[in-house]
C-alpha positions in Angstrom: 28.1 -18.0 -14.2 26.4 -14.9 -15.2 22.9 -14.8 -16.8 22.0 -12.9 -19.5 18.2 -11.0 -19.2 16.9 -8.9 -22.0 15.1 -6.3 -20.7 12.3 -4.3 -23.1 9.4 -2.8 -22.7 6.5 -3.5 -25.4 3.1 -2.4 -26.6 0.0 -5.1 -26.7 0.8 -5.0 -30.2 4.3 -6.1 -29.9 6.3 -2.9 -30.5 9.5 -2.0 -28.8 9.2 1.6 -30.8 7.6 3.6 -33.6 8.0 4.0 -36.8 10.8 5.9 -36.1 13.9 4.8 -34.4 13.7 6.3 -30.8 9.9 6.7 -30.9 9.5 5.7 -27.6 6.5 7.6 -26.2 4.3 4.7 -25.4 6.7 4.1 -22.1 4.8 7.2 -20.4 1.6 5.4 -20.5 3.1 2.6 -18.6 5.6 4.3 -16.5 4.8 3.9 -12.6 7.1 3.9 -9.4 6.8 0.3 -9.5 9.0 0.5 -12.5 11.3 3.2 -11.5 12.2 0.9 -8.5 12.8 -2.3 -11.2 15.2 0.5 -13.4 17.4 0.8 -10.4 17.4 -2.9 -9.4 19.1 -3.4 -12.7 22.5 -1.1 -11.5 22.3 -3.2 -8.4 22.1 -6.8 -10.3 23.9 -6.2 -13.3 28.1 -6.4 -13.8 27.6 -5.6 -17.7 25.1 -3.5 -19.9 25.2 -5.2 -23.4 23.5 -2.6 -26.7 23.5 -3.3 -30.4 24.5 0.1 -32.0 21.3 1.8 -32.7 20.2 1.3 -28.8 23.3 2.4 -27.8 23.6 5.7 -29.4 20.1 6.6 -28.1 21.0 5.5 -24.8 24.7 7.3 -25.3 23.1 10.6 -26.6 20.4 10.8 -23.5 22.3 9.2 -20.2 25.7 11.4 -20.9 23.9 14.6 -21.6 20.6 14.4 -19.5 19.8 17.3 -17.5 17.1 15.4 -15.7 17.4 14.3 -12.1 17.6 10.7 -12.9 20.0 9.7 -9.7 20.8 6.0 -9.3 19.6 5.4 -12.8 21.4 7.7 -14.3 24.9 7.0 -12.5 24.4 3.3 -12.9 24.2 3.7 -16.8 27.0 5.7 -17.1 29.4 3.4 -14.7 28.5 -0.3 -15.7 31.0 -1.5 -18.0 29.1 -1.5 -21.9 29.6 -4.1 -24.7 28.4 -2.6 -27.8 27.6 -5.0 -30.6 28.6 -2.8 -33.9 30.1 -3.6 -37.2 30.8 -0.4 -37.9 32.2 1.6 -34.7 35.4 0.3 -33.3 35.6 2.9 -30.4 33.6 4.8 -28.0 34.1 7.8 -26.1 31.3 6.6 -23.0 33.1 5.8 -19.9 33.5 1.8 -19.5 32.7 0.9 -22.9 33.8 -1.4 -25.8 32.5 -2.8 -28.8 32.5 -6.2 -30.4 32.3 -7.2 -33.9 31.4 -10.9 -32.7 28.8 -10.4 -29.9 28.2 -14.1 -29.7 31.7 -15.2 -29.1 32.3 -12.3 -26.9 28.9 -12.8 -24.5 29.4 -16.5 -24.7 33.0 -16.3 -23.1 31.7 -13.2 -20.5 28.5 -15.5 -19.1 30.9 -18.3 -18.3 32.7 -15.4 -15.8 31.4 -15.7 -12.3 29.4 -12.2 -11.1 26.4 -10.5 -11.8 24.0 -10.5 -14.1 24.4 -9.1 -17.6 21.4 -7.3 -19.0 20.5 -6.4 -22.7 18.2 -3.6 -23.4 16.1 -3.4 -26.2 18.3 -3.8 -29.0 16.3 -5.9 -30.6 18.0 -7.5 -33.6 20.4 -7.9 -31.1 18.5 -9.9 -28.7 17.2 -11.9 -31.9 21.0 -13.1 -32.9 21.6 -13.8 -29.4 18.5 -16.1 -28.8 19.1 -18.1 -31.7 22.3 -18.7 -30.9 21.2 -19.7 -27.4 23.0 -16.7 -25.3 19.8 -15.6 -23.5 18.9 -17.1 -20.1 15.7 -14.4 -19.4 13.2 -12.4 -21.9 11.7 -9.4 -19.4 8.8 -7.6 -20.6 7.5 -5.2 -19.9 3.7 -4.7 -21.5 1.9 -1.0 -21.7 -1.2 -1.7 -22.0 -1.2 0.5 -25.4 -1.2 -0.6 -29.0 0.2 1.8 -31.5 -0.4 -0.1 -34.7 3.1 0.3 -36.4 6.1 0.6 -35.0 9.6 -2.2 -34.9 8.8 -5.3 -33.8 11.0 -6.5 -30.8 10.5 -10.4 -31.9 12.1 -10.6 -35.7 10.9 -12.7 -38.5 11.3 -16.5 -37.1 12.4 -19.5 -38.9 10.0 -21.6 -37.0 8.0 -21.6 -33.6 10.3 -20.9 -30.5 9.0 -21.7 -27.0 9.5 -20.1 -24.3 8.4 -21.0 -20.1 6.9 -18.3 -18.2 8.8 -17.3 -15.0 6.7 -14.6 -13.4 3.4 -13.0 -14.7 3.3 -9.4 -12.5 0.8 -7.0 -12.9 1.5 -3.4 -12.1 -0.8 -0.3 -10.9 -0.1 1.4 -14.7 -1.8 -1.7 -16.1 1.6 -2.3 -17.5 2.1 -6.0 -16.9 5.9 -7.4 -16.2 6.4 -10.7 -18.0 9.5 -13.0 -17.2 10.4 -15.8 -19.5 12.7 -18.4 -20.3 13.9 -19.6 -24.0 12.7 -23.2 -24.1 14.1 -24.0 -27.9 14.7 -20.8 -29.8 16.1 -21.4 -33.0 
């Protein structure tokens, strides 16, 4: 059975990105080799990448057009098969890719398949629908230790208090701290 991990890196404050969509700058206060070596662990663990549509045109528009050397990242991204949660796009032109209209049904059938792990990044209304519909196994943070005082919340508005058991607490050299956590009763 595969397990499903959302991966996202966050300020202190709790925010996945800026104001704007794609405002990402805060992840070069907590980049460190230690993290570059966890990026490329995920090609090796993963048999799926899973986006909602705004994460998956960023991540689209940078990994197939890149001229940076980004190596075993950048291959990985471009060969794992991609589910793409969208209402609106029905077809992609990124190799190995699909979408869904009904990402609940579809990751509920794929994590009863035996393999590899299936990660999520960011995406975070995304990773919202899926947690309260009980389709996440692991919440991975990553913490820069940076607030930025607006920005998109990664957890949305909740209905009522969701718990959650810590896995693994692990600091890093960038003062970016990696947090691993369970869903106890996310509604």
């Amino acid at each position: 059975m595969a397990k499903v991990i959302v991966w996202c890196m966050v300020t202190l404050d709790g925010y996945f990105e800026g104001e704007k969509q794609w405002d990402i700058e805060f992840h070069s206060d907590g980049w460190s080799d230690e993290l570059n070596v966890l990026s490329k662990s995920f090609g090796n663990e993963a048999s799926l990448l899973m986006f909602g549509r705004v994460t998956y045109e960023g991540m689209k528009s940078y990994w197939t057009t890149t001229t940076e050397e980004e190596g075993e990242t950048k291959r990985y991204m471009n060969a794992l098969p991609k589910l793409i949660a969208s209402r609106t796009f029905t077809s992609s032109d990124w190799n190995n890719t699909r979408m869904t209209s009904d990402p609940v049904a579809d990751l509920a059938r794929l994590r009863k398949e035996p393999g590899k792990n299936i990660y999520i990044f960011g995406s975070a209304a995304l990773a919202d629908s899926l947690m309260k519909a009980g389709q996440i196994d692991e919440i991975m943070l990553g913490v820069v230790p940076v607030t930025i005082g607006k920005g998109n919340p990664f957890f949305k508005g909740a209905e009522g208090k969701s718990k959650f058991k810590l896995i693994e607490a692990r600091p890093l050299k960038s003062g970016t701290v990696i947090l691993r956590y369970t869903p106890e009763n996310v509604k």
